[in-house]
C-alpha positions as CSV (number, residue, x, y, z in Angstrom):
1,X,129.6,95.3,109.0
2,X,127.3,96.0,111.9
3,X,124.0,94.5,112.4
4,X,121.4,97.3,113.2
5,X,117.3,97.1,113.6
6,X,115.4,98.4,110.2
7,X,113.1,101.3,110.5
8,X,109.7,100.7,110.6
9,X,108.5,102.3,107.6
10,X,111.4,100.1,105.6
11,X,109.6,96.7,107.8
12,X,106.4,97.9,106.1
13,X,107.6,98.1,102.9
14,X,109.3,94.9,102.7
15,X,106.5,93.0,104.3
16,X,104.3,94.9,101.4
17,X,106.3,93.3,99.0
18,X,104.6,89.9,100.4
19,X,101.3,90.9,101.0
20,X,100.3,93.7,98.1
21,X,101.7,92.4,95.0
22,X,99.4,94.1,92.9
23,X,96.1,95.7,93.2
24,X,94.3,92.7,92.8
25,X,96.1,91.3,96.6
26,X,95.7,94.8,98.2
27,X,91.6,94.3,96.9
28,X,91.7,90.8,98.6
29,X,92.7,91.7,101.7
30,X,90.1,94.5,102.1
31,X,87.1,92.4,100.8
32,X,88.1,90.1,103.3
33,X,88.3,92.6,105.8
34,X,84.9,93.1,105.4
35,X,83.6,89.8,104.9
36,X,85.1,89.7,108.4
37,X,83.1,92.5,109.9
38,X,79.8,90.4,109.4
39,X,78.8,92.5,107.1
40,X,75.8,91.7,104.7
41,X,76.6,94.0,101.6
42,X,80.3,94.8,100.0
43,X,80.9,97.7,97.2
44,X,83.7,97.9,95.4
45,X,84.6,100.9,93.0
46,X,87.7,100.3,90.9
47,X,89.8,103.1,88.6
48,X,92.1,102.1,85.9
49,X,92.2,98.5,87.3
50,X,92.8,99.5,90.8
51,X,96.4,101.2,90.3
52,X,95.0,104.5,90.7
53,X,91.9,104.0,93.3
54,X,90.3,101.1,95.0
55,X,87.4,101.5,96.9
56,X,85.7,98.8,99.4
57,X,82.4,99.9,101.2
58,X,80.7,97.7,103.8
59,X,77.8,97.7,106.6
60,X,79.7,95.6,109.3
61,X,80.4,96.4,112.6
62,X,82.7,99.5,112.2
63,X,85.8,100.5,114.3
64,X,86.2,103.0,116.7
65,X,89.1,105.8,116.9
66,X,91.1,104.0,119.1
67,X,90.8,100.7,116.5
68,X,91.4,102.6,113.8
69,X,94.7,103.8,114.8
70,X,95.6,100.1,115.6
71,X,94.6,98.8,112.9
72,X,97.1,100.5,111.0
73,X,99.7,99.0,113.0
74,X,101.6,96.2,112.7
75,X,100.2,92.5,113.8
76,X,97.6,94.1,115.5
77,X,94.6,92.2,114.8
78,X,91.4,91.4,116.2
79,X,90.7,88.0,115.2
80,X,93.2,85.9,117.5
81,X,91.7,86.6,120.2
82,X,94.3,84.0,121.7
83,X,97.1,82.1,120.6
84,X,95.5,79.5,119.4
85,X,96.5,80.5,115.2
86,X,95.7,77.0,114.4
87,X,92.1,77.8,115.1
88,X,91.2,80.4,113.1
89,X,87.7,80.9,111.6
90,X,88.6,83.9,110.0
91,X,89.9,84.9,106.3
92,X,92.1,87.2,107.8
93,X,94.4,86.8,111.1
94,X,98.2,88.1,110.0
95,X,98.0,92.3,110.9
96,X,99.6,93.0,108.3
97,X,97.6,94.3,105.4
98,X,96.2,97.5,106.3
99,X,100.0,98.3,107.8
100,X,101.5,97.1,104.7
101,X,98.8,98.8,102.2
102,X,99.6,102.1,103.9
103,X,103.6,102.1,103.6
104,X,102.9,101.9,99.5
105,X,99.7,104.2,98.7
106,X,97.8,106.9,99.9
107,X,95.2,104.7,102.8
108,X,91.9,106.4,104.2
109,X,89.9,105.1,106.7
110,X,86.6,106.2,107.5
111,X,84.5,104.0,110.0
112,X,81.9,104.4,112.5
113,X,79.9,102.0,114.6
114,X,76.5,101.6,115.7
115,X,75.2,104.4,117.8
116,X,78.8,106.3,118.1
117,X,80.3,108.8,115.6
118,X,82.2,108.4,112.7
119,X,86.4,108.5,112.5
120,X,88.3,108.9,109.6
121,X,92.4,108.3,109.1
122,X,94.7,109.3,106.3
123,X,98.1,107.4,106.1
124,X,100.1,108.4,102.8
125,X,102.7,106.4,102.3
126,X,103.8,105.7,105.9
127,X,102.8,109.4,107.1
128,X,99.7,110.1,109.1
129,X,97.7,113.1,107.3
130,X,94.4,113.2,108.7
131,X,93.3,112.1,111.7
132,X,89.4,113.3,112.9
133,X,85.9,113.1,112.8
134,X,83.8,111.8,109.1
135,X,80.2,111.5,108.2
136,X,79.0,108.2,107.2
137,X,76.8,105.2,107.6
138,X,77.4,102.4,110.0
139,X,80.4,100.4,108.7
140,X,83.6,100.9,107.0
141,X,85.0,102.3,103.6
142,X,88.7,102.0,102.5
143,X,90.4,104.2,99.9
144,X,93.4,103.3,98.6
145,X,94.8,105.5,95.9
146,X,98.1,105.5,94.1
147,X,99.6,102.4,94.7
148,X,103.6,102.0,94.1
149,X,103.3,105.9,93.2
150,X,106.1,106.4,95.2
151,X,108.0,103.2,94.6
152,X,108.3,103.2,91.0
153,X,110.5,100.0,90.9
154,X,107.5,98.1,91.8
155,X,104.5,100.4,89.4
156,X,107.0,99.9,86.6
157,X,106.2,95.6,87.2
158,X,102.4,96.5,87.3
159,X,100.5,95.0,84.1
160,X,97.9,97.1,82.2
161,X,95.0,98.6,83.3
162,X,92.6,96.1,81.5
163,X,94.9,93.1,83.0
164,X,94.6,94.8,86.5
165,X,91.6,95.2,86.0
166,X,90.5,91.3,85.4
167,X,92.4,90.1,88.3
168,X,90.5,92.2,90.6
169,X,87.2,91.1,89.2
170,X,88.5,87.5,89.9
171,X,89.5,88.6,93.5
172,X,85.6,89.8,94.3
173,X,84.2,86.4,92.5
174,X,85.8,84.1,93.9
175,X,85.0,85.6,97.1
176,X,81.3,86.1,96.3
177,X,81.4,82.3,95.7
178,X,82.3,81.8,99.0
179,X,79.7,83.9,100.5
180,X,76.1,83.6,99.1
181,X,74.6,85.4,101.9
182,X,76.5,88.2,101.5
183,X,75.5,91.1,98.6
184,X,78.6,92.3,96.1
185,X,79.0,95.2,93.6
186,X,81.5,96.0,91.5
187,X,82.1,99.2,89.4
188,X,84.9,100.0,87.2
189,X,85.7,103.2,85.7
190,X,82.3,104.6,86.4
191,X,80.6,101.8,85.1
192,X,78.5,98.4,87.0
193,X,80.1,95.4,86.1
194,X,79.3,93.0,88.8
195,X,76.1,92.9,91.0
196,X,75.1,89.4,92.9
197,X,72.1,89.8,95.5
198,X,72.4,88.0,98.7
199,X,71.5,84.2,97.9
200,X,70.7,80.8,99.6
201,X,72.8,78.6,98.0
202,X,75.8,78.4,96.6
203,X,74.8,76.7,92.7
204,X,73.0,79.6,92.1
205,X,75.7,82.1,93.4
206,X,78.6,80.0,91.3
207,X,76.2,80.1,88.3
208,X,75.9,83.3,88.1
209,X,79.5,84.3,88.7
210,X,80.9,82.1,86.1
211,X,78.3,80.8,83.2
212,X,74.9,80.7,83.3
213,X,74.9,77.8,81.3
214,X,76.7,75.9,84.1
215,X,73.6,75.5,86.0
216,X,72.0,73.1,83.3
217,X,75.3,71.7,82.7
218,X,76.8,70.6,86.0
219,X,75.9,67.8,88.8
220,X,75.7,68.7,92.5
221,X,78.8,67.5,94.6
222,X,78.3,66.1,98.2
223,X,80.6,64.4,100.1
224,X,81.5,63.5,103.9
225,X,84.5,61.6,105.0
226,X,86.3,61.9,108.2
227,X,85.0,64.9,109.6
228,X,85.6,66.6,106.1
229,X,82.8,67.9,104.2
230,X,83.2,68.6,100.1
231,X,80.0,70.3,98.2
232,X,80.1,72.4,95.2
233,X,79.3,72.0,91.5
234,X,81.1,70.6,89.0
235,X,80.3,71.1,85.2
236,X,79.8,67.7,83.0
237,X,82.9,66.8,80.6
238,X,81.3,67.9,77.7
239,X,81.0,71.6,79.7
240,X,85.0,72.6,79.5
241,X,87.2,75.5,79.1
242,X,90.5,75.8,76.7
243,X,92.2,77.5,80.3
244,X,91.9,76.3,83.9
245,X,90.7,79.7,85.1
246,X,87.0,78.4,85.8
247,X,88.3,76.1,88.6
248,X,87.4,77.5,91.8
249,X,88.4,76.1,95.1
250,X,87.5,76.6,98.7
251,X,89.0,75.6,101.8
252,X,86.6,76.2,104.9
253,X,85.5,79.4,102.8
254,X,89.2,80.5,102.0
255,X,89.6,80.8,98.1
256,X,92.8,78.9,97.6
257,X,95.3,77.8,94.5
258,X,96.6,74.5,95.5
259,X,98.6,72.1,93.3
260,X,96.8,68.9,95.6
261,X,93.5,70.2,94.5
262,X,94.3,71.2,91.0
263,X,95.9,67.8,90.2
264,X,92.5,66.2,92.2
265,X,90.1,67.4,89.5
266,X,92.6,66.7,86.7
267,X,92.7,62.8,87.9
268,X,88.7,63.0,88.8
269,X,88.5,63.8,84.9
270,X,90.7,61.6,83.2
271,X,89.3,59.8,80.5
272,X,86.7,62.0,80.1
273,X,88.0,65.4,78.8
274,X,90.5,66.4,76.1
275,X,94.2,66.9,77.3
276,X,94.4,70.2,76.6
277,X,90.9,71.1,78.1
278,X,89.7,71.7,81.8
279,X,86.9,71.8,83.5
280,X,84.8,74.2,85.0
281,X,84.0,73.4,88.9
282,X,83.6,75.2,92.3
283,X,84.6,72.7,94.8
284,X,83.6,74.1,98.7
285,X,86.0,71.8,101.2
286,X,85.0,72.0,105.1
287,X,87.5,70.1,107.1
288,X,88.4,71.1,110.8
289,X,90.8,73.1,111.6
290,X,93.2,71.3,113.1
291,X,93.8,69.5,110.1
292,X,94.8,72.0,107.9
293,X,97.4,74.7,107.5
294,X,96.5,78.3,106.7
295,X,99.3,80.2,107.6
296,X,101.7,78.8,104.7
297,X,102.4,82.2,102.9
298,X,101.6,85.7,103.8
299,X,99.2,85.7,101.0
300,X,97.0,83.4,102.4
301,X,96.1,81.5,98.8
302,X,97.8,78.6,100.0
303,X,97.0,76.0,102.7
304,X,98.9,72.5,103.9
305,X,97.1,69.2,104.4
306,X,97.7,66.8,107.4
307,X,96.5,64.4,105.5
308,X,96.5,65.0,102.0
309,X,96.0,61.7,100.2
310,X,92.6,62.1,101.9
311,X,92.0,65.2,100.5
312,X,93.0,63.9,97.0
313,X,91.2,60.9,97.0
314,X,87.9,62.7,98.5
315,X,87.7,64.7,95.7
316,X,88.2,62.4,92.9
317,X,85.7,59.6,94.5
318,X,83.0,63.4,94.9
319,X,84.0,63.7,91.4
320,X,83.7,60.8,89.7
321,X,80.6,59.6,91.8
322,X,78.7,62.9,91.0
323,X,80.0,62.6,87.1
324,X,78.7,59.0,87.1
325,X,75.1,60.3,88.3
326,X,75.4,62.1,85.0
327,X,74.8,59.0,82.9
328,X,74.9,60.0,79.5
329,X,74.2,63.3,79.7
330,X,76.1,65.9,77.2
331,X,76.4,69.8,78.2
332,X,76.3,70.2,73.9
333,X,74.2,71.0,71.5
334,X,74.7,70.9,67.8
335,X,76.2,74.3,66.7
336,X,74.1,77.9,66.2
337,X,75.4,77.7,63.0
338,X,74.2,74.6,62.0
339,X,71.7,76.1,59.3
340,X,75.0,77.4,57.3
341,X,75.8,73.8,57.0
342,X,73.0,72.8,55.2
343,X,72.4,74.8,52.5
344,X,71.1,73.2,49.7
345,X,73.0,73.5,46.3
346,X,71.7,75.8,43.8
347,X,70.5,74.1,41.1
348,X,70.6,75.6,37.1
349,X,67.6,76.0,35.4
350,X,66.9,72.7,33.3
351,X,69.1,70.8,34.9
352,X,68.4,67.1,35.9
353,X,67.3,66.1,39.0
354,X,70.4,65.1,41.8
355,X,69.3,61.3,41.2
356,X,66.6,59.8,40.1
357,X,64.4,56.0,39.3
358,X,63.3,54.6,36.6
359,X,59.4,55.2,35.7
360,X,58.6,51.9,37.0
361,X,57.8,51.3,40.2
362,X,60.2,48.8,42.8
363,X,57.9,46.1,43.9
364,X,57.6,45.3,47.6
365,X,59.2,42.0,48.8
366,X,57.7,39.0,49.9
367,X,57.3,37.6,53.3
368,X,60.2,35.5,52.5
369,X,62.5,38.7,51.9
370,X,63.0,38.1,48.2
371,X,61.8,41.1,45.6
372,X,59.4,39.7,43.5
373,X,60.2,41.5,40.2
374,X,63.6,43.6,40.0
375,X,63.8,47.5,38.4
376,X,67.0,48.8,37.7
377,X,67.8,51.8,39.5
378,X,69.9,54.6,37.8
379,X,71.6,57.4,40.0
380,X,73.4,60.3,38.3
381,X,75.2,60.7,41.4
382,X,76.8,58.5,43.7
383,X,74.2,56.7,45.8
384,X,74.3,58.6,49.8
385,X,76.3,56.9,52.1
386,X,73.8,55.1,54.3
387,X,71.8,51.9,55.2
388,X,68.2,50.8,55.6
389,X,67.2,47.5,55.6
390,X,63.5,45.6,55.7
391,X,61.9,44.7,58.9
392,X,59.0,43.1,59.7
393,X,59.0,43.8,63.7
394,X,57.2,46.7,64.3
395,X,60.1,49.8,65.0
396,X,60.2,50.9,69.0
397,X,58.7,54.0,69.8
398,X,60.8,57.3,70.3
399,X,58.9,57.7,73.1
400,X,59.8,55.1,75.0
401,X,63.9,56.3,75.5
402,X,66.3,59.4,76.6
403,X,68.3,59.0,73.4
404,X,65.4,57.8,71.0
405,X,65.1,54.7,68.4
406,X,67.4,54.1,65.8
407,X,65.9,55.1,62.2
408,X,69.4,53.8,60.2
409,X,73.0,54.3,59.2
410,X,75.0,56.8,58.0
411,X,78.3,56.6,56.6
412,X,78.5,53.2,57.8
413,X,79.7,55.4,61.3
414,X,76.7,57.4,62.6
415,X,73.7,56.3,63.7
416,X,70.9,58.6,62.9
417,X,68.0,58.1,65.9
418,X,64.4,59.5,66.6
419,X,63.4,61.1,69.8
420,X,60.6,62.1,71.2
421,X,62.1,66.4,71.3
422,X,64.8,66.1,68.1
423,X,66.9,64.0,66.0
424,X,69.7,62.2,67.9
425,X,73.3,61.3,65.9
426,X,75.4,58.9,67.4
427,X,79.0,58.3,66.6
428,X,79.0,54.4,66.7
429,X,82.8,54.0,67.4
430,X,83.0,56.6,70.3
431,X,80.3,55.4,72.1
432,X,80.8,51.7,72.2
433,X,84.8,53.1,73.0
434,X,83.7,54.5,76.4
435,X,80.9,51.3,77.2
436,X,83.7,49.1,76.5
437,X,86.1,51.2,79.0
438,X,83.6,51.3,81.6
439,X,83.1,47.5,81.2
440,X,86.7,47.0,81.7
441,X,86.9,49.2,85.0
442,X,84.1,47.2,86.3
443,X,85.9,44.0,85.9
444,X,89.2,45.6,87.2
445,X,87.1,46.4,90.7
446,X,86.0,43.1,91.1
447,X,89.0,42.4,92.3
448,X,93.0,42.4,92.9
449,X,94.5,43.1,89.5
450,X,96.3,40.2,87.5
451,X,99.8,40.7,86.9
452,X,102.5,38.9,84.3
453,X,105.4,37.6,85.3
454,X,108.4,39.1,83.5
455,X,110.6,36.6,81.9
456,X,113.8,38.8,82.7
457,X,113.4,41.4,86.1
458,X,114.1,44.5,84.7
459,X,116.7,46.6,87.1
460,X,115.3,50.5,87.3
461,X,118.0,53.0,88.3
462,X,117.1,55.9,90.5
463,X,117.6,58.0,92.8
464,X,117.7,57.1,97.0
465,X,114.6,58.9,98.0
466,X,112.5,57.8,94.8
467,X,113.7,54.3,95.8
468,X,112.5,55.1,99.0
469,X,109.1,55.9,98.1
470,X,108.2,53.1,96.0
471,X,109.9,50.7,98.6
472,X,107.5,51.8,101.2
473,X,104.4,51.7,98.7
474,X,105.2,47.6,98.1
475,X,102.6,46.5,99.4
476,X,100.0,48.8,98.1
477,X,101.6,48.8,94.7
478,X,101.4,44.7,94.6
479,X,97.5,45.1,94.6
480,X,97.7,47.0,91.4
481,X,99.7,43.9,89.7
482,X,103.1,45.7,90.2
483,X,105.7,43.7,92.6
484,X,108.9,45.8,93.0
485,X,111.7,44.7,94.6
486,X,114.5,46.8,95.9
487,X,118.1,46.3,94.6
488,X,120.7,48.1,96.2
489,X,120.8,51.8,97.1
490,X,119.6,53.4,93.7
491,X,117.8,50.8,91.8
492,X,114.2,49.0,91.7
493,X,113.8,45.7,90.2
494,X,110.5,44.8,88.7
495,X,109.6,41.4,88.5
496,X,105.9,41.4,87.5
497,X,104.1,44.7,86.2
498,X,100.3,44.8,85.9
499,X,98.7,42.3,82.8
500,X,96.5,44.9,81.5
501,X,100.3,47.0,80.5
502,X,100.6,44.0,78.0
503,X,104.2,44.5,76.6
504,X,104.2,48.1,77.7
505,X,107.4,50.2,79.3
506,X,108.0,48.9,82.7
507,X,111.0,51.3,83.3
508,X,108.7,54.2,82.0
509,X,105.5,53.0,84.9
510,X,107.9,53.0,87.5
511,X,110.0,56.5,86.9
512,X,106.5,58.4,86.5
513,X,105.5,56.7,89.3
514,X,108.1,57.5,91.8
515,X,108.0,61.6,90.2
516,X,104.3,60.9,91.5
517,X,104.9,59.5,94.6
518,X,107.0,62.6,95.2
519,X,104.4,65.2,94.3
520,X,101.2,63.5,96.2
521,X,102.7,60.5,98.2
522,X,100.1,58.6,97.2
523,X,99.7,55.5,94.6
524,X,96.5,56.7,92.9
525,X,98.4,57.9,89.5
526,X,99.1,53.8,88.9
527,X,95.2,53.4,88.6
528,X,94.8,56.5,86.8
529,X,97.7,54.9,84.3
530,X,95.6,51.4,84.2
531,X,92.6,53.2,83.4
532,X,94.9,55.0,80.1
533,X,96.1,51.8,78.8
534,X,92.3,50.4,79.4
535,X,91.1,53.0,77.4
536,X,93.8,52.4,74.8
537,X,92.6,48.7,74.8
538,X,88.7,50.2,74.8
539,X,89.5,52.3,71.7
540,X,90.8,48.9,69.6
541,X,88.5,46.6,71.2
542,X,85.3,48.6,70.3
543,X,83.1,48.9,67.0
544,X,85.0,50.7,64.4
545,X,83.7,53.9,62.1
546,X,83.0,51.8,58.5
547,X,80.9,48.7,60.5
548,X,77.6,48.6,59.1
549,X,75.6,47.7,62.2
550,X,71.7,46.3,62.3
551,X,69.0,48.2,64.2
552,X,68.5,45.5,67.0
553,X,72.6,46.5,67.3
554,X,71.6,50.1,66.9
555,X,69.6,50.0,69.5
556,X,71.0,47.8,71.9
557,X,74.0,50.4,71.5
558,X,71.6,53.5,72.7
559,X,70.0,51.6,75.3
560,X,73.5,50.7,76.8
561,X,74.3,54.4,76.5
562,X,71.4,55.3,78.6
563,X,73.0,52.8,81.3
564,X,76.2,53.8,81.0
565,X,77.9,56.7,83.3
566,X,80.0,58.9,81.5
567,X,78.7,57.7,78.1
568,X,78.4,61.4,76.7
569,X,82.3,61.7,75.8
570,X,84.2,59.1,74.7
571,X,87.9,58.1,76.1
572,X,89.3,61.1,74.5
573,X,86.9,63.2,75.5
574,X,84.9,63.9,72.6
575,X,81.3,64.0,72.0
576,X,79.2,60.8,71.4
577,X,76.3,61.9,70.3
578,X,74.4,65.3,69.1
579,X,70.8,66.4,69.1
580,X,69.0,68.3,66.6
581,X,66.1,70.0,68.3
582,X,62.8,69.5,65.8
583,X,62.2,73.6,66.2
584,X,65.9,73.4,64.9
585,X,65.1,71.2,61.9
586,X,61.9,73.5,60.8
587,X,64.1,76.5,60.6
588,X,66.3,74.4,58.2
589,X,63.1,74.4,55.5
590,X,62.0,77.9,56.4
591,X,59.1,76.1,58.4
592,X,59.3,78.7,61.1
């Protein structure tokens, strides 16, 4: 078998298979392209989620004939203007989209520049069409129509419409984010579905690309380490999605999918979120070029890391330091459809009262605390489920505090509070679960962790390389309270693991560590596993649902809450505490 050179057209076609996956890739590329070309505005009309026509429209700086035609060749680019690919500033840089676009669909290129005439090209499926003179405004627009139309192997892979359709709308927001200054439009179908002015800042743009909520329910993220730069939003834990498709991240204004970052945020909100929830942020990192990699893939979605444990631990400490400026803030409220559950009971005509007292009044106790005369009282029901109890100290003031001042018990579990806007409940065993976490992470930064001793080293078997790995972390992994020891070619013995692990699975710590290790190369997931088993310890250690607590307790509890970061959610993630709004509470009785 002899070895011969490919045609061109096949070249194109196989490098399309890398570059234009879908519609939603081939629509990248192009917004890119204009973002690019400096230009300030950037329509984008979509049919039948991009299979059958995609559309971008921009007011940059426009080609000429001459660029047009190269363009539509092969790594011809013009934004290297010298070797130097690890320097790019540019979202694009490869030469191979337009090329690649053009060997799978019918490709039309109309663009003119400033004070010369306009150009158009036609390229339909590999074959030049058209090639002459069009009418337009300064800038560019790209037409793509019938893509895979003449492969059908790869249209027969294509998802629906609708499905298209959404990951093209997620291609031209997460681009928007990166680009406030710079005005997008989308329409589908005939119809608007996007529109974002030109803006200052970048909140404001994220906000209004993702949930409007967000920008009442997030905390602003600024960072500087290094030479690297990290800003964005990030929503509160209470603010989270069921999927992690509201995570956006940027790498010097690249929109990027990287497993580094993903698992960054994950660790960043451990502790303080549901498992199976994420959370909703837009994280903008600016590091120099030199230390990271942007031509990983011919997609151009992922990125390498010269130093990523840098990069990891940058954005947990951005945000967990921007989460814990929070306080106890909650993104909740209590449900719209609150009113449904508190409907009173109907009651049948005659029928007696739900409980009642006998005709004689209860006299008022002494000074001492003792009643003076006793009266029976008789309920017909069961007595509610809550607690008041005689004070002579005057009560504190709603005024006076974020999360009010307690007015009792329920249910020997929530406290019911006043404030000065609405009625506060408090789930007594979730909250004093998270102040009795953060407690124990402020002891555990005081200083080295303790460790125990183990009465018999325990011998963990593994594999060379993961022996490796947690042989070289030693040192590191001895401040934690862990002192490994290694014992031949595929085996670790541990001889002390960390106190706080009480009787807990050495052999288990140490496999999931070295599988860690081997993902991130870093030691962080053993403090992210301390701060597990403190919150384990937190959630038996803390005041339990059933304890009937005093007000001074009451209270002392809210006014640790205000002090507390992250007291919102408990360890699980769940809700602390709920407000009422009093505009809320007068609907309930028809008041308004």
């Amino acid at each position: 078998m002899s070895i011969r050179r490919l045609p061109s057209h096949l070249v194109n076609r196989i490098a399309a298979g890398e570059v234009v996956e879908r519609p939603a890739s081939a629509l990248k590329e192009l917004v890119e392209n204009a973002i690019d070309s400096g230009a300030t505005r950037v329509a984008v009309v979509l049919a039948a989620g991009g299979v059958e026509r995609i559309e971008v429209a921009d007011d940059g700086c426009g080609m000429t004939p001459g660029e047009i035609a190269l363009a539509l060749e092969r790594h011809a680019t013009s934004k290297l203007p010298d070797d130097a690919i690890e320097a790019v500033q540019t979202l694009g840089f490869r030469g191979e989209a337009l090329p690649s676009i053009a060997s799978v669909a019918r490709l039309t290129i109309e663009s003119r520049r400033r004070g010369a005439e306009g150009w158009a090209r036609t390229v339909d499926n590999g074959t030049v069409e058209r090639d002459g003179p069009a009418a337009l405004p300064p800038g560019t627009r790209v037409v793509v129509e019938g893509l895979f139309a003449r492969v059908p192997a790869r249209r027969k892979f294509l998802r629906s419409p609708r499905s298209e359709y959404a990951s093209c709308l997620d291609v031209v927001k997460r681009l928007a984010m990166a680009r406030p200054d710079i005005a997008f439009a989308v329409e589908h179908d005939g119809r608007r579905v996007l529109a974002v002015p030109a803006a200052e800042g970048r909140p404001g743009r994220v906000a209004a690309l993702t949930d409007r909520a967000l920008a009442d329910n997030s905390v602003a993220v600024d960072l500087e380490r290094d030479g690297h730069v990290l800003g964005g939003v990030a929503g509160l834990p209470t603010f989270h999605r069921g999927v992690a498709d509201h995570q956006y991240l940027f790498v010097n204004g690249r929109p990027v999918r990287d497993r580094l970052l993903i698992g960054a945020i994950r660790g960043a909100y451990a502790e303080m979120m549901p498992r199976d929830r994420h959370a909703v942020v837009a994280l903008f990192l600016d590091v120099p070029a030199s230390e990271v990699d942007v031509n990983v893939h011919p997609a151009k979605t992922e990125v390498r890391f010269r130093d990523p444990a840098l990069v990891r631990g940058m954005i947990v400490s951005g945000l967990r330091r921007a989460l814990d400026a929070a306080g106890h803030r909650v993104a909740h409220s209590a449900p719209a459809d609150i009113g449904a559950l508190w409907r009173p009971e109907p009651v049948a005509a005659g029928a007696a009262p739900a409980f009642g007292f006998d005709a004689a009044p209860m006299a008022a106790p002494s000074p001492g605390g003792t009643l003076l005369r006793e009266q029976r009282t008789t309920f017909l029901t069961p007595p509610p489920q809550a607690r008041a109890e005689a004070s002579w100290a005057p009560p504190p003031e709603r005024d006076d505090y974020p999360l009010g001042a307690a007015r009792g018990q329920v249910n020997k579990t929530y406290i019911v509070a006043e404030a000065q806007d609405g009625l506060v409940l408090v789930d007594q065993h979730a909250a004093h679960e998270r102040l009795v976490l953060e407690r124990m992470r402020a002891a555990l930064a005081g200083g080295r962790v303790a460790s125990q001793a183990l009465l018999i080293p325990e011998v963990v078997e593994l594999d060379e390389p993961a022996c490796d790995r947690l042989e070289a972390r030693a040192d590191e992994l001895a401040e934690f309270g862990l002192e490994l020891e290694r014992f031949g070619a595929r085996a670790i013995l541990v001889r002390a693991a960390p106190a706080l692990l009480g009787s807990g699975d050495p052999t288990a710590l140490v496999t999931d560590l070295a599988d860690e290790l081997a993902a991130y190369d870093e030691a962080l997931s053993l403090r992210e596993r301390l701060d597990a088993v403190a919150g384990t310890m937190a959630c038996h250690g803390s005041v339990r649902a059933g304890r009937a607590l005093s007000l001074a307790e009451m209270n002392a509890l809210l006014r640790e809450m205000e002090a507390t970061p992250h007291s919102g959610q408990c360890n699980h993630g769940r809700p602390t505490w709920v407000k009422l709004d009093f505009p809320d509470i007068e609907k309930l009785f028809a008041r308004r």
